[in-house]
C-alpha positions as a Markdown table, in Angstrom:
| # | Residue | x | y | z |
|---|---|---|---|---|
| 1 | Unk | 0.7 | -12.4 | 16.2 |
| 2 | Unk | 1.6 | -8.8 | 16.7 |
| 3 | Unk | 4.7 | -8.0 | 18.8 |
| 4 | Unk | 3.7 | -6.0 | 21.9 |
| 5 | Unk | 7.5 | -4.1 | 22.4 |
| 6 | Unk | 9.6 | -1.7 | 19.8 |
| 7 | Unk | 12.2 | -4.6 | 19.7 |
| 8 | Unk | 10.4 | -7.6 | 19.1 |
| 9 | Unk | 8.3 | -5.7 | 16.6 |
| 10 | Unk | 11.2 | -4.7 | 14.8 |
| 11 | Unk | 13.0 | -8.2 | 15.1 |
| 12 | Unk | 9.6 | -9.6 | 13.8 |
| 13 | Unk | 9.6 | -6.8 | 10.9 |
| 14 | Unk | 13.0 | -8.3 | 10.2 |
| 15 | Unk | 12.1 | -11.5 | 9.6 |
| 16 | Unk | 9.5 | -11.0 | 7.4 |
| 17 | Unk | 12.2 | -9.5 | 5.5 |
| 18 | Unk | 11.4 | -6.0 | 6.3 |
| 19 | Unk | 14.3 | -3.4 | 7.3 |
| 20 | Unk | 12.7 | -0.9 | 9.2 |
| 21 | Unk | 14.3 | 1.8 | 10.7 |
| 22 | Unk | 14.5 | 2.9 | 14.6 |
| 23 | Unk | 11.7 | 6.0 | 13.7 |
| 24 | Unk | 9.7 | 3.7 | 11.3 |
| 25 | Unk | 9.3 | 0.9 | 14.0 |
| 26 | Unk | 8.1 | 3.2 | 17.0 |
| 27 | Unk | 5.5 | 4.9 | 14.8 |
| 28 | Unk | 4.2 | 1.0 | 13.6 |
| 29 | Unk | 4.3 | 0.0 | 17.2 |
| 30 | Unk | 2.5 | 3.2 | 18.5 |
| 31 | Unk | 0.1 | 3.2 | 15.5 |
| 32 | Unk | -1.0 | -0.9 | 16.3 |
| 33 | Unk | -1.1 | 0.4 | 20.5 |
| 34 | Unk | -3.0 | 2.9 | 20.4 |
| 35 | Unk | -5.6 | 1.8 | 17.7 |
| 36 | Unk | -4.8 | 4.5 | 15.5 |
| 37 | Unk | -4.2 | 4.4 | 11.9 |
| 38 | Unk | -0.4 | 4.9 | 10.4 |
| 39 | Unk | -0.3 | 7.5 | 7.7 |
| 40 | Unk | 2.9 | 6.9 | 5.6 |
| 41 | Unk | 4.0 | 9.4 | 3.3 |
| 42 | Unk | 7.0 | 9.5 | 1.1 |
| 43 | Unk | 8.9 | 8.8 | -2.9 |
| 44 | Unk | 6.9 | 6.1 | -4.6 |
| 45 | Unk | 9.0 | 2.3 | -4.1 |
| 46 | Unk | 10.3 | 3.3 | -0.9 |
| 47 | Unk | 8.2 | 0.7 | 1.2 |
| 48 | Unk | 5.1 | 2.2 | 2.1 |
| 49 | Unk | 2.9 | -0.6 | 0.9 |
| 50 | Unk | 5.1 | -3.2 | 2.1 |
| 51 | Unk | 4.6 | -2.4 | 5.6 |
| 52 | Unk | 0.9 | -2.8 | 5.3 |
| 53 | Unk | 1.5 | -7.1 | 3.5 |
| 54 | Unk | 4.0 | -7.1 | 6.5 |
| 55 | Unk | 1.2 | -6.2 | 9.2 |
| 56 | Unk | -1.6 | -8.4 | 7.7 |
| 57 | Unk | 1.4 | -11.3 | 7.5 |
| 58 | Unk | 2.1 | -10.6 | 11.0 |
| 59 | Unk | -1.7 | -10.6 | 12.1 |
| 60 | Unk | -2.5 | -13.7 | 10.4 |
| 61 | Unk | -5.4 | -11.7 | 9.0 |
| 62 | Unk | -6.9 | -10.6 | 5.6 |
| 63 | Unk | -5.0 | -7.7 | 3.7 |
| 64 | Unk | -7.5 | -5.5 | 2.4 |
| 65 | Unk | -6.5 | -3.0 | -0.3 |
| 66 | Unk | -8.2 | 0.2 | -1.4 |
| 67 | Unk | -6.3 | 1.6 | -4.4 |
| 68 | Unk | -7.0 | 5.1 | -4.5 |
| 69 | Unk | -7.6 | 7.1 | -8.3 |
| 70 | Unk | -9.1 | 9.7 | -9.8 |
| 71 | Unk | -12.6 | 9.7 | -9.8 |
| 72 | Unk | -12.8 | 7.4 | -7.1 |
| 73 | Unk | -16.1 | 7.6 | -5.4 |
| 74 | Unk | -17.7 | 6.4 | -2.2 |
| 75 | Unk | -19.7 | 3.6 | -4.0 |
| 76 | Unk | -16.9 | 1.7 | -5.1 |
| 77 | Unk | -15.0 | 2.2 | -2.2 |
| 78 | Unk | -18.0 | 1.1 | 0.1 |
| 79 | Unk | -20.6 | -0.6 | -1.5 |
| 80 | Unk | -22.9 | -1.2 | -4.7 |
| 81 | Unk | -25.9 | -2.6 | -5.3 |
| 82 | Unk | -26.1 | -5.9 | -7.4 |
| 83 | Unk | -29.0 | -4.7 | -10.0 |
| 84 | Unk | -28.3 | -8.1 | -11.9 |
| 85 | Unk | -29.0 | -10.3 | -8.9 |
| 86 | Unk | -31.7 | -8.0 | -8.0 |
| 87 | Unk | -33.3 | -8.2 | -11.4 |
| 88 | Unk | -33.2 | -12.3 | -11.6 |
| 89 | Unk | -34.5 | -11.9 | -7.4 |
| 90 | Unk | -37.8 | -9.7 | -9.4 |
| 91 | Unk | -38.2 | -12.1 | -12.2 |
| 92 | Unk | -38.5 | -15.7 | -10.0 |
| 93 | Unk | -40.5 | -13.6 | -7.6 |
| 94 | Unk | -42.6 | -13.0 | -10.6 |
| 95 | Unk | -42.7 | -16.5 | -11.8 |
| 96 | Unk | -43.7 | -17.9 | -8.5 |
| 97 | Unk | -46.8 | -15.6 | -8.8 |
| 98 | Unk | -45.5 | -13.5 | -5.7 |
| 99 | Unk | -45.0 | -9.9 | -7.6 |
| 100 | Unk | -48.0 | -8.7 | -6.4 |
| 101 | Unk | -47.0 | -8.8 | -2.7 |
| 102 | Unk | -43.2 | -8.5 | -2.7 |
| 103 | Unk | -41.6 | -5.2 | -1.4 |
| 104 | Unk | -38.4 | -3.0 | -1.7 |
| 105 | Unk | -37.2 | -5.5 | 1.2 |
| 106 | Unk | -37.0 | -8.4 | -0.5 |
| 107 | Unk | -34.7 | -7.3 | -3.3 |
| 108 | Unk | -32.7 | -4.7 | -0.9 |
| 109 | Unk | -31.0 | -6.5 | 1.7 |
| 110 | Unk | -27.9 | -7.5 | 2.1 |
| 111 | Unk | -27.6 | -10.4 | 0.2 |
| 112 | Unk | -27.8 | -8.0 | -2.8 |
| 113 | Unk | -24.7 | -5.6 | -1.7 |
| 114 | Unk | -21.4 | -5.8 | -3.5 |
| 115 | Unk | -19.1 | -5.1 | -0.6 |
| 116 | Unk | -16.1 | -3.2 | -2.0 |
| 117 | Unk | -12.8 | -2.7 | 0.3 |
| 118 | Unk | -14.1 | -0.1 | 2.9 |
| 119 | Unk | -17.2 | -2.7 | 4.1 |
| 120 | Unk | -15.2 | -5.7 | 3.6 |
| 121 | Unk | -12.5 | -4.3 | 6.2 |
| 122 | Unk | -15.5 | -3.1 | 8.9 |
| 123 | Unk | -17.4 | -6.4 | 8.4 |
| 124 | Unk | -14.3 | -8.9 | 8.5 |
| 125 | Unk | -13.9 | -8.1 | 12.2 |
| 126 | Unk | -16.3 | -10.3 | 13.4 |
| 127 | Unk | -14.7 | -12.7 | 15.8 |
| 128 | Unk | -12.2 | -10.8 | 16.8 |
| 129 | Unk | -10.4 | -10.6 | 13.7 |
| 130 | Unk | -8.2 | -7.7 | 12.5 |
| 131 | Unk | -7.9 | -7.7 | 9.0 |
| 132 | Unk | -5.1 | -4.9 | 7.7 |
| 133 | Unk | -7.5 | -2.7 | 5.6 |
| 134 | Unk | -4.7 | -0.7 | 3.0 |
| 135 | Unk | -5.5 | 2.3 | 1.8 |
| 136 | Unk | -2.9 | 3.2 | -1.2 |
| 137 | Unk | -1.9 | 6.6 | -2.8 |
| 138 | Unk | -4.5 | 8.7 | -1.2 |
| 139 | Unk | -3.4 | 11.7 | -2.3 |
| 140 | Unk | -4.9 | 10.5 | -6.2 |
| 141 | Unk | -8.6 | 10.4 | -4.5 |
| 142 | Unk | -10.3 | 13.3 | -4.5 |
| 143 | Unk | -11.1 | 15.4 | -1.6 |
| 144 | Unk | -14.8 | 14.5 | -1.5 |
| 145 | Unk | -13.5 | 11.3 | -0.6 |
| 146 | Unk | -10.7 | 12.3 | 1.4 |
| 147 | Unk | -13.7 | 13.9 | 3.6 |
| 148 | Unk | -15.9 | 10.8 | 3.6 |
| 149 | Unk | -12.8 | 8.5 | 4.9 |
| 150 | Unk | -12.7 | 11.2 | 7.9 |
| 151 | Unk | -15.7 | 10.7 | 9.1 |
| 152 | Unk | -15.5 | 6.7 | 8.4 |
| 153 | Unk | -12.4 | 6.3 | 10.1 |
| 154 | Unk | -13.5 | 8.0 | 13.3 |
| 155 | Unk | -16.5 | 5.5 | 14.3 |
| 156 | Unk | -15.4 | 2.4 | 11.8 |
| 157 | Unk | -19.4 | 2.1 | 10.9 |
| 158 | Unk | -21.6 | 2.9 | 8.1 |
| 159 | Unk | -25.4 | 3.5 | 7.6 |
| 160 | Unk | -26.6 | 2.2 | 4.5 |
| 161 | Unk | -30.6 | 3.3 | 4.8 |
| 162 | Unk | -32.4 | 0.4 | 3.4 |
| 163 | Unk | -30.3 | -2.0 | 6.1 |
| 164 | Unk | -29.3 | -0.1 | 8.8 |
| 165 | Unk | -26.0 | 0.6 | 10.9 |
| 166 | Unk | -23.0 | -2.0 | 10.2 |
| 167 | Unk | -20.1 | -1.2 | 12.6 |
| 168 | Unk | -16.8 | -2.6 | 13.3 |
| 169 | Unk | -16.8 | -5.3 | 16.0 |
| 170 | Unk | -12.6 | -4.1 | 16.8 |
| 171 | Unk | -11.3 | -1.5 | 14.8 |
| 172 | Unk | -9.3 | -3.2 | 11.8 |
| 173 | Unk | -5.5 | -2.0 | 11.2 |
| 174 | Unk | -5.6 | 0.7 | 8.8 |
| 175 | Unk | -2.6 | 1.9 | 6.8 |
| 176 | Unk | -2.9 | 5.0 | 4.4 |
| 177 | Unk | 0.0 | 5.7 | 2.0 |
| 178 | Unk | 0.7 | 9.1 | 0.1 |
| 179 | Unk | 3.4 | 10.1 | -2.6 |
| 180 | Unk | 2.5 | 13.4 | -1.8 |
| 181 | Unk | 1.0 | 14.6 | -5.2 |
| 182 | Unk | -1.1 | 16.8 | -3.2 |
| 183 | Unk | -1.4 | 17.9 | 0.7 |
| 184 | Unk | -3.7 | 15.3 | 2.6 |
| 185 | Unk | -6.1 | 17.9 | 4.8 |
| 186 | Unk | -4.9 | 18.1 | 8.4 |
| 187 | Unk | -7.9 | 16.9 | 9.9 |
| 188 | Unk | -7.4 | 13.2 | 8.5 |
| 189 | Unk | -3.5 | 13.8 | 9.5 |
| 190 | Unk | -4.4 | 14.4 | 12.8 |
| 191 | Unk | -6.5 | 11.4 | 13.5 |
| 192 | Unk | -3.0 | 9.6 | 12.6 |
| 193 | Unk | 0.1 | 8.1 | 13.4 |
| 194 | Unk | 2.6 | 10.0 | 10.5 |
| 195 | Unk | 5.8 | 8.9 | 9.5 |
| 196 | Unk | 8.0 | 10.1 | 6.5 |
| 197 | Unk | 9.9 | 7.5 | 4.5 |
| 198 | Unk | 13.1 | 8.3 | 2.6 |
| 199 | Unk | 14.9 | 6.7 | 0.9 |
| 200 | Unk | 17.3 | 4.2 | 2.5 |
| 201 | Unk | 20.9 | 5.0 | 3.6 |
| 202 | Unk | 23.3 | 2.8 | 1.0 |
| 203 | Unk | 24.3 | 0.7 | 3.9 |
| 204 | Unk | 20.7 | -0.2 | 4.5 |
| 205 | Unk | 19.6 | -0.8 | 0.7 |
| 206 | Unk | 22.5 | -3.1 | 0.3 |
| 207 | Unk | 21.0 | -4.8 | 3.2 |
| 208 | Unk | 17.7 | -4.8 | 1.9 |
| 209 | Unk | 18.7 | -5.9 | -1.7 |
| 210 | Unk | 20.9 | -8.8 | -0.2 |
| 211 | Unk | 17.9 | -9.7 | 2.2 |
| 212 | Unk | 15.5 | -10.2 | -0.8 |
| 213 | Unk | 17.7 | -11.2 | -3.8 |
| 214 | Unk | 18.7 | -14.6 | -2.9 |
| 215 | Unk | 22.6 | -15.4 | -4.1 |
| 216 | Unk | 23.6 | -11.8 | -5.1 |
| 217 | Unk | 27.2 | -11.1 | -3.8 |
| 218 | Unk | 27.5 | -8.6 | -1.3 |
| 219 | Unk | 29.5 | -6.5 | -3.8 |
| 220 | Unk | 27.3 | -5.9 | -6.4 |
| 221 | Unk | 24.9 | -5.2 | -3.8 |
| 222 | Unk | 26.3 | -2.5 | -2.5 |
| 223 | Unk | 27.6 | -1.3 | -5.7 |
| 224 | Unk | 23.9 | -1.2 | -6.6 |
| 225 | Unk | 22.7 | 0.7 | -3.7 |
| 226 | Unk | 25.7 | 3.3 | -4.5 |
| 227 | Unk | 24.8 | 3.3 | -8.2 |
| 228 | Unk | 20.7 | 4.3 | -6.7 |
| 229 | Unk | 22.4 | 6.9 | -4.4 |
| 230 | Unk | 24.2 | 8.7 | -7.0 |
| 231 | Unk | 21.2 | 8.8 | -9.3 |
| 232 | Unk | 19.0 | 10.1 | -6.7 |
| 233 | Unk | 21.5 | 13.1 | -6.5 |
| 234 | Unk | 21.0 | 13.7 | -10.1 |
| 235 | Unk | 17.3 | 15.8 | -9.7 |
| 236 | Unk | 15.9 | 13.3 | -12.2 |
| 237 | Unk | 11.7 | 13.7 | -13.2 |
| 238 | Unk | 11.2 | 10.3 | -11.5 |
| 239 | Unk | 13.8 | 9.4 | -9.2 |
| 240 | Unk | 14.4 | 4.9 | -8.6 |
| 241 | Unk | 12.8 | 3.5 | -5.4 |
| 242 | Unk | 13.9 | 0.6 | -3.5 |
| 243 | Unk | 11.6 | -1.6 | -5.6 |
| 244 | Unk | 13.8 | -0.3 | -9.2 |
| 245 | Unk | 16.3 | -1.8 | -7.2 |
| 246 | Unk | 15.6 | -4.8 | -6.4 |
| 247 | Unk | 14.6 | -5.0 | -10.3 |
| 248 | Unk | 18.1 | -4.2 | -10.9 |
| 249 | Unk | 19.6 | -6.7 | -9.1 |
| 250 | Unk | 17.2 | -9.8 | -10.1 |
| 251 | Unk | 18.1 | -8.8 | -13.7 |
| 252 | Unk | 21.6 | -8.4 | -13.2 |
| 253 | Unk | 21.3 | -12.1 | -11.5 |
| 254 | Unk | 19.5 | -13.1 | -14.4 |
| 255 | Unk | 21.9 | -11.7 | -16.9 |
| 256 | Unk | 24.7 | -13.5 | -14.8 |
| 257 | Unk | 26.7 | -10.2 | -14.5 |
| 258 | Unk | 28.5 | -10.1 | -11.5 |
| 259 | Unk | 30.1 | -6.6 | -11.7 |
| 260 | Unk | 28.8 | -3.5 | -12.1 |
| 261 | Unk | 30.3 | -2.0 | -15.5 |
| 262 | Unk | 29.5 | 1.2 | -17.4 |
| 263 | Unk | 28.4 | -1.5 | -20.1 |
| 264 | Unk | 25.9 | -2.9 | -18.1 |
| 265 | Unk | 24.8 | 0.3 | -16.7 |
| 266 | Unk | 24.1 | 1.3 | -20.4 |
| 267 | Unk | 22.2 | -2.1 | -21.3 |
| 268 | Unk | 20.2 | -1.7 | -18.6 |
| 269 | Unk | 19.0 | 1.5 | -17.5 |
| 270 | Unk | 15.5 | 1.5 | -18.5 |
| 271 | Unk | 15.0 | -1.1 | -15.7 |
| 272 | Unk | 15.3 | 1.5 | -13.1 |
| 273 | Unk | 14.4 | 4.6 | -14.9 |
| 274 | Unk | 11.0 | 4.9 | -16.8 |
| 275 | Unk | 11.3 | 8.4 | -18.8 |
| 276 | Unk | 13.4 | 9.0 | -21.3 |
| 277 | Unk | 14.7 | 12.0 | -20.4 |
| 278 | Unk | 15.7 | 11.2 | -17.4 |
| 279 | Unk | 17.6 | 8.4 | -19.5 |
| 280 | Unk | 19.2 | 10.8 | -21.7 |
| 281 | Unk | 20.3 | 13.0 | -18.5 |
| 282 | Unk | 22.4 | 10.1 | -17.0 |
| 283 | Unk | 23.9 | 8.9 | -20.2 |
| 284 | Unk | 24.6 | 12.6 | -21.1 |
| 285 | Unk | 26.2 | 12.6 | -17.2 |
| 286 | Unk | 27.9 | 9.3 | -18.3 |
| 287 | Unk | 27.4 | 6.5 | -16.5 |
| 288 | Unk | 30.7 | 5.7 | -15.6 |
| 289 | Unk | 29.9 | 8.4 | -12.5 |
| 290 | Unk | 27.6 | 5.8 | -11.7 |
| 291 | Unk | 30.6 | 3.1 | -10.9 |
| 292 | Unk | 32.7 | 3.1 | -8.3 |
């Protein structure tokens, strides 16, 4: 169940293994209040998705997830029609010598929709359930869908003409994430809780890495967390999240190296950075600025 104050949200946050800031906690707690959805924006593997497992873990409900691309359109966000079940539905109606008196009805209800994550969320709040529906990296969708979610995320219902109106029994918990490729248009941001994520303070990634990494020492995890700070600093293409990290620390584990050394710095670089120039840069830096 769902915390109803700031500090028992963020204790229960906390337990779930979840280190959210002061700011991050009041703009969960006002989003799940108020019935509105949280718009998270920030660097990619800075948490954005994990709050949404954390809500759905919280709920004891369903985690929906949305993955947003290129090309993404409102069928197979929302629904599709299952022409194979349909066909086999014409040919046994056509065996049992019914074809001359079916109709459009019999093959286009909705036994013969393919819910995709948008109707799953609005029709898996029957008895009072809340499911967490995720909608991830928005900003990769297009803006014809960036429009459609406006106007579905206002009412929570759809009309699908050869059925009728399907609505939301409660709302469902809704989080939307960005990287901020592109500007999401103000309208959706207004309907919104919004909250930034940076990236963590080191004190707070040490935390986080010693939280999740089970029998690191707390000196190589906050050698670790300075190491992600410094290279942050270095206007790399594709600055490490807080996920790289915790990479970084399960392979160090796994390598048994307890001590972060230029040498294992060098031998294992590519696990937090994933272009090779970026690579090059540090090494060219030297990675011994890395240590300390």
């Amino acid at each position: 169940m769902i915390p109803s104050t700031v500090e028992d949200l963020k204790d229960a946050l906390g337990a779930h293994d979840y280190l959210a800031d002061d700011d991050l906690t009041v703009a969960i707690h006002l989003a799940l209040q108020l019935g509105r959805p949280l718009f998270l924006e920030g660097e990619a593997g800075v948490g954005k998705t994990e709050v949404a497992k954390v809500l759905a873990s919280l709920a004891g409900d369903r985690l929906i997830r949305l993955q947003c691309y290129e090309g993404l359109d409102v069928g197979q966000a929302l629904y599709e029609w299952d022409y194979a079940r349909q066909m086999m539905e014409i040919r046994l109606l056509e065996a049992r010598g019914e074809g001359s008196s079916a109709s459009a009805r019999d093959i286009m209800s909705r036994d013969f929709l393919i819910a995709r994550p948008l109707l799953q969320a609005i029709e898996a709040t029957k008895n009072k359930h809340r499911p967490v529906l995720l909608i991830d990296e928005l900003d990769r969708a297009d803006e014809e869908f960036e429009a459609f979610l406006l106007e579905l995320l206002s009412d929570f219902q759809i009309s699908i003409p050869e059925i009728g109106t399907i609505s939301a029994e409660t709302p469902p918990i809704v989080v939307l994430t960005s990287n901020r490729t592109r500007e999401i248009h103000d309208a959706l941001k207004r309907r919104c809780i919004y909250h930034w994520i940076d990236y963590p303070t080191r004190e707070r990634e040490a935390a986080i890495v010693l939280r999740k990494v089970d029998g690191i020492e707390p000196d190589l995890a906050d050698a670790l967390a300075a190491a992600m700070n410094r290279l942050r600093e270095q206007n790399l293409f594709k600055p490490p999240g807080v996920a790289e990290t915790l990479d970084w620390a399960e392979s160090l584990k796994l390598l048994g190296a307890g001590q972060l050394t230029s040498d294992v710095i060098n031998r294992t670089l590519g696990v937090v950075l994933k272009y090779k120039d970026d690579i090059d840069q540090v090494r060219d830096a030297g990675v011994e600025a890395l240590v300390g």
